[in-house]
C-alpha positions in Angstrom: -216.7 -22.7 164.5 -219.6 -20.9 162.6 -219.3 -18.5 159.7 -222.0 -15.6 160.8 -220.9 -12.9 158.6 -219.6 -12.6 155.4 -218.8 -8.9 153.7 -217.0 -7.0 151.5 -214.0 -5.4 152.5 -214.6 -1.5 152.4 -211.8 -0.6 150.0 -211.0 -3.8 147.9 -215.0 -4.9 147.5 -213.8 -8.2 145.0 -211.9 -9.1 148.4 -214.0 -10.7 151.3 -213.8 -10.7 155.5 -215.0 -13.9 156.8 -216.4 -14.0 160.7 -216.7 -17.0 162.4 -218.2 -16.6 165.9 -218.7 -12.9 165.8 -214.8 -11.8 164.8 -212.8 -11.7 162.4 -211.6 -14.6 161.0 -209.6 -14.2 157.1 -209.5 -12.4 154.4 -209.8 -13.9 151.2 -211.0 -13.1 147.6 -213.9 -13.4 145.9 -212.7 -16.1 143.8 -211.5 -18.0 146.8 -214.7 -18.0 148.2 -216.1 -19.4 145.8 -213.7 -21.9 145.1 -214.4 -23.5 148.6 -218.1 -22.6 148.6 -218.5 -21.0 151.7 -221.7 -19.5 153.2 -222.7 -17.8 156.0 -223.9 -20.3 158.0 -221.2 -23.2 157.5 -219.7 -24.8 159.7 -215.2 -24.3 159.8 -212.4 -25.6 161.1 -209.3 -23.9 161.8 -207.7 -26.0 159.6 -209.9 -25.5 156.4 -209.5 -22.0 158.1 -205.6 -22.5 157.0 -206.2 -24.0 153.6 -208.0 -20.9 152.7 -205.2 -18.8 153.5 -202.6 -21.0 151.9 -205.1 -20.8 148.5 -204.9 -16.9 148.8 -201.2 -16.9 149.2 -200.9 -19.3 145.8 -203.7 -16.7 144.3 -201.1 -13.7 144.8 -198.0 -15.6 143.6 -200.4 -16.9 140.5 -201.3 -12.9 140.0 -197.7 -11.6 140.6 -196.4 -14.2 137.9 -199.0 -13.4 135.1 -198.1 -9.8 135.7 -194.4 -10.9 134.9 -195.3 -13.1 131.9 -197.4 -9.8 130.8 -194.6 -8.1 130.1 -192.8 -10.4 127.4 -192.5 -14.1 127.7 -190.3 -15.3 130.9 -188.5 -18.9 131.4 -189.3 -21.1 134.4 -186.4 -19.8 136.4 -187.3 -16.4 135.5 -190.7 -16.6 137.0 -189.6 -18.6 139.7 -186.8 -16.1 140.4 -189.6 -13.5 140.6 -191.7 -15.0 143.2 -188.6 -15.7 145.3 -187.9 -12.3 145.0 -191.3 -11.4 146.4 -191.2 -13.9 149.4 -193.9 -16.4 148.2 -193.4 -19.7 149.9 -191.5 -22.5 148.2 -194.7 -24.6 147.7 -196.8 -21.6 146.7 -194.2 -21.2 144.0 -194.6 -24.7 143.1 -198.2 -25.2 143.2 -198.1 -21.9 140.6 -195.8 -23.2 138.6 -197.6 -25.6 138.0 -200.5 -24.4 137.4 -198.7 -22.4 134.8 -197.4 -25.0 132.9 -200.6 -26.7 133.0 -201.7 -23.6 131.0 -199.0 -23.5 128.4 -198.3 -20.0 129.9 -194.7 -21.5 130.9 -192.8 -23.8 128.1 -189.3 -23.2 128.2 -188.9 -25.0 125.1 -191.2 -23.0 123.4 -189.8 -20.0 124.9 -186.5 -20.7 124.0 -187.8 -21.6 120.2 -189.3 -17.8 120.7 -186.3 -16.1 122.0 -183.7 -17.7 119.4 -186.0 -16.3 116.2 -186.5 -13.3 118.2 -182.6 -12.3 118.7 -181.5 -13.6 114.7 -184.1 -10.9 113.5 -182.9 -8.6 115.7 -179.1 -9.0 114.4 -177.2 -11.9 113.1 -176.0 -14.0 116.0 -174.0 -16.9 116.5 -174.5 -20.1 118.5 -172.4 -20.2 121.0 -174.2 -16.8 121.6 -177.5 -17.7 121.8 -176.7 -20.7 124.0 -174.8 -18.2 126.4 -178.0 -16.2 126.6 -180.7 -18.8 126.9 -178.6 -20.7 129.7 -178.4 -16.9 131.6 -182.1 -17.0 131.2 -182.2 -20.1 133.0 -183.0 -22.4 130.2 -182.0 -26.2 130.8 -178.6 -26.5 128.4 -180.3 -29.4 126.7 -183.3 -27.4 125.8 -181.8 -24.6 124.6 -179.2 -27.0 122.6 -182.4 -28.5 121.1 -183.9 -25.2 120.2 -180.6 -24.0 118.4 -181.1 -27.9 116.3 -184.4 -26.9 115.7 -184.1 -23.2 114.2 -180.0 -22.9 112.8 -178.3 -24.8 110.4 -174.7 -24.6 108.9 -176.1 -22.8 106.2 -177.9 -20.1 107.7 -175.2 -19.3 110.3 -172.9 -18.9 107.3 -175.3 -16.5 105.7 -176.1 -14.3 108.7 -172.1 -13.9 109.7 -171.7 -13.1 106.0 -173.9 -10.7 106.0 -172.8 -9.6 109.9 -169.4 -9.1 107.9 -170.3 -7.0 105.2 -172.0 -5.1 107.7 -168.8 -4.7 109.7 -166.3 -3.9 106.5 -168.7 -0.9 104.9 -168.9 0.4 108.4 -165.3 -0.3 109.2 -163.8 0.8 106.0 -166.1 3.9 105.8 -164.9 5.5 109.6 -161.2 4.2 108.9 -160.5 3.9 105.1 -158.4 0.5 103.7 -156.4 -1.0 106.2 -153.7 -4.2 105.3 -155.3 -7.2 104.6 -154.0 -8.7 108.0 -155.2 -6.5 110.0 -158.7 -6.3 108.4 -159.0 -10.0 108.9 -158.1 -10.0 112.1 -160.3 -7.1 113.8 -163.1 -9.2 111.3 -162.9 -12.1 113.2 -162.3 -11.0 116.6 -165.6 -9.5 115.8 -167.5 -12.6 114.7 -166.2 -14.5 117.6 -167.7 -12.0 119.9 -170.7 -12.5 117.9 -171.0 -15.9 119.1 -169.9 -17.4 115.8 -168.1 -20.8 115.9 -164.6 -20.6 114.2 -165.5 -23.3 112.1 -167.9 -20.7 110.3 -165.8 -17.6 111.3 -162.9 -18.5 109.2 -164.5 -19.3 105.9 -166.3 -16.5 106.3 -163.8 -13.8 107.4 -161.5 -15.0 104.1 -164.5 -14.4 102.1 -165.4 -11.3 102.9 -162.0 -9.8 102.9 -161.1 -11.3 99.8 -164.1 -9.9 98.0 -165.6 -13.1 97.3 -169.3 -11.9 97.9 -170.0 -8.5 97.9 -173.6 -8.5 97.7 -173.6 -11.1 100.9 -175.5 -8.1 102.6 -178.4 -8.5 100.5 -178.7 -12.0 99.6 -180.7 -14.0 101.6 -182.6 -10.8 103.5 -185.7 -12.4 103.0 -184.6 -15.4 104.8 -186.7 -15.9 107.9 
């Protein structure tokens, strides 16, 4: 088969109408074409004719996942999740995951480096937390383990729960006024523990903070970070 006409289409001109033999053979996109350097003129076979198709449909799953990663930074799963969603073929999804990576536009370690800084200057979070959220994400639990190495320490989880607890007693106290020592630590750590907080910091903390032991814990250490 011969190419004998090459045009742009009416309404999408960046987008292209190949003819071979006098009809109508593909469309494809400008950067396509060029890709495989075709001409009017060339010779094609209906095979190459099929490899030009399958570059168009990685082109749109490449183009659908960049508008996805536009909108704040995505995991692998995430994107590949996406793509499923819009009915791009298994290897097109491949082939642009790929590609992606090959960019740096997907790390999931550096994404979940990203998202654990994100969510502790959001609000102090524990662990187990974070982990819960990055694996829901679709971040490999050995990754996100490694990113949690990487950014917590002992230390600053202690600091951000005692500072998550003074938060918790002024607001507490303020809507309730004193309650019995018991009962304060207890409503304290069930909160902490939903805060992702490992007991092993959560108790420390909790008879801290209800013994008085730091008041100021809301303000030391806010520069931290």
């Amino acid at each position: 088969m011969k190419i004998t006409k090459i045009e742009n289409q009416k309404n999408r001109p960046a987008r292209k109408n190949i003819y071979t033999d006098g009809t109508f053979a593909v469309g494809v996109s400008a950067e396509t074409l060029l890709a495989f350097g075709l001409r009017t003129g060339d010779e094609i076979t209906p095979e190459r004719i099929s490899l030009l198709e399958r570059a168009e449909e990685v082109l749109g799953a490449k183009t659908a996942a960049l508008r996805f990663l536009a909108v704040r930074p995505r995991s692998e799963r995430e994107v590949r999740d996406r793509l499923r969603e819009k009915e791009f073929g298994e290897e097109e999804i491949a082939q642009t995951i790929e590609d992606l990576k090959g960019a740096r536009l997907l790390d999931d370690p550096a994404f979940a480096r990203s998202y654990v800084r994100n969510a502790l200057a959001l609000k102090p979070t524990g662990r187990i937390a974070l982990m819960q959220k990055l694996l829901a994400l679709g971040v490999a639990k050995e990754t996100a383990a490694a990113a949690l190495d990487e950014i917590l320490s002992v230390a600053d989880q202690e600091a951000d729960a005692g500072r998550a607890a003074a938060r918790f007693l002024k607001r507490y106290t303020g809507l309730r006024g004193p309650d019995k020592p018991a009962k304060l630590r207890a409503r304290l750590t069930a909160f902490l523990l939903r805060r992702g907080y490992p007991w092993s910091i959560v108790g420390p903390v909790v008879k801290k903070a209800v013994a008085g032991g730091e008041p100021d814990h809301e303000e030391a250490g806010e520069g931290r970070r």
